[in-house]
Residue, then its C-alpha position, 0 to 999 in steps of 0.5 A: x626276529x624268529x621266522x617260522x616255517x611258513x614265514x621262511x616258504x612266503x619268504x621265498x615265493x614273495x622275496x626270493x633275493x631275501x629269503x637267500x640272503x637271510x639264509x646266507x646269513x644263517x648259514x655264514x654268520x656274517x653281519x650286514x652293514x648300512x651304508x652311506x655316502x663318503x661324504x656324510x662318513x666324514x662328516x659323521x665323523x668329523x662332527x660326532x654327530x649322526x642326523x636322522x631323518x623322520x621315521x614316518x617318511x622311511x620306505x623301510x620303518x623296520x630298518x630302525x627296528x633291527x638297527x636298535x635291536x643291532x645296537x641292543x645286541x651288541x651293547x649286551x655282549x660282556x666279551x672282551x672284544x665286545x662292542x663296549x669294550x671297543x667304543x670305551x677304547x675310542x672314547x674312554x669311559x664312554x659307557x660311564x655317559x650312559 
């Protein structure tokens, strides 16, 4: 998502805390992460299987926006060190199953 100006002075009267961090972001290129329990990392895991709960019952139905935009993102990078490449060297010819 492209904030514009105005988006960006909203940003920081109403969202303070954000508005630093996205521009953190802007600035450093780092890249934000989710995060969940050790529990269900193992199990996620262990099982090769990811649960999601309903969108509809999220605080946040945005999270799942930016994360298919994350994944859309990330799948398109045709690098050498790119995200395909690296799932294809965990799971061979993952990208085939497609």
């Amino acid at each position: 998502m492209d904030w514009d100006a105005d988006d960006l002075k909203l940003a920081d009267i109403f969202m303070p805390y954000a508005s630093k961090k996205i521009s953190e972001y802007h600035t450093t290129g780092k890249r934000f992460v989710h995060y969940t329990s050790a529990e269900a990392a193992a199990s996620i895991i262990q099982t090769e299987k990811v649960w999601m709960r309903k969108s509809n019952l999220m605080n946040d139905f945005m999270e799942i926006e930016h994360g298919m935009e994350c994944l859309r993102e990330a799948y398109s990078d045709d690098k050498e060190h790119s995200f395909k490449n690296v799932i294809d060297g965990i799971f061979p010819k993952f990208q085939r199953k497609l």
